[in-house]
N, C-alpha and C positions, 0 to 999 in steps of 0.2 A: 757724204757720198759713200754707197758702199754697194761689190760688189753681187753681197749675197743680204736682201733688203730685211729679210725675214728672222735669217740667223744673227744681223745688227739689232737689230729692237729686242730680240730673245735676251741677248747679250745686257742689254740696257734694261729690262724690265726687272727692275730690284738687285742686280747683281754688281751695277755701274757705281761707285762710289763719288763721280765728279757731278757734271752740270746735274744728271738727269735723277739724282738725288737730291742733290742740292734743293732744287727747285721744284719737286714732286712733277716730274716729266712723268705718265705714265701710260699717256694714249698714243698713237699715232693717228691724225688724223690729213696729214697731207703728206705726197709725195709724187716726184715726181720720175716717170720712165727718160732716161737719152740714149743710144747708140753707142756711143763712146765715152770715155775717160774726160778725153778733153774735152768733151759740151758738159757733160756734166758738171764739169769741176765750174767751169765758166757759170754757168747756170746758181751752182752753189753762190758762188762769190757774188753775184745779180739780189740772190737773196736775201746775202744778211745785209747788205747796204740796203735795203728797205727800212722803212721804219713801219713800224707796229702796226698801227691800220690799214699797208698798205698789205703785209701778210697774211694778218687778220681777213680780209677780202678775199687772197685768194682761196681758204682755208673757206670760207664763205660759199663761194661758188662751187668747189671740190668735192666740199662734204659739208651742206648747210648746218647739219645734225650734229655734228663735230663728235660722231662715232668714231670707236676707235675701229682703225681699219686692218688691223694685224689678223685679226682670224681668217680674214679674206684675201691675204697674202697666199700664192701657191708657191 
């Protein structure tokens, strides 16, 4: 969750030393818009209890191409 979607992944793109190196994190290819704090946060938590193929799907429908979508961030 974050409030500034853009300046978060800048943040993560090579400068992050935890998950998002760890694990060569280096696209964004999904995400989602809420209104508020609290759907969002809810919405987060809905997420990681998914398992793999079920996010995989949505990341599917999103963005079939699994381009990264940061340049398109305004």
């Amino acid at each position: 969750m974050a409030d500034n979607l853009k300046r978060r992944i800048r943040y993560h793109k090579g400068r992050y030393k935890g998950f998002t190196a760890r694990y060569n994190v280096t696209q964004l290819v999904y995400y989602e818009l809420h209104p508020d704090r609290k759907s969002a946060s809810k919405r987060e938590r809905q997420l990681k209890n998914l398992v793999r193929r079920k996010k995989e799907a949505l990341v599917n429908k999103f963005n079939p191409n699994w381009k990264d979508l940061y340049d398109n961030l305004d």
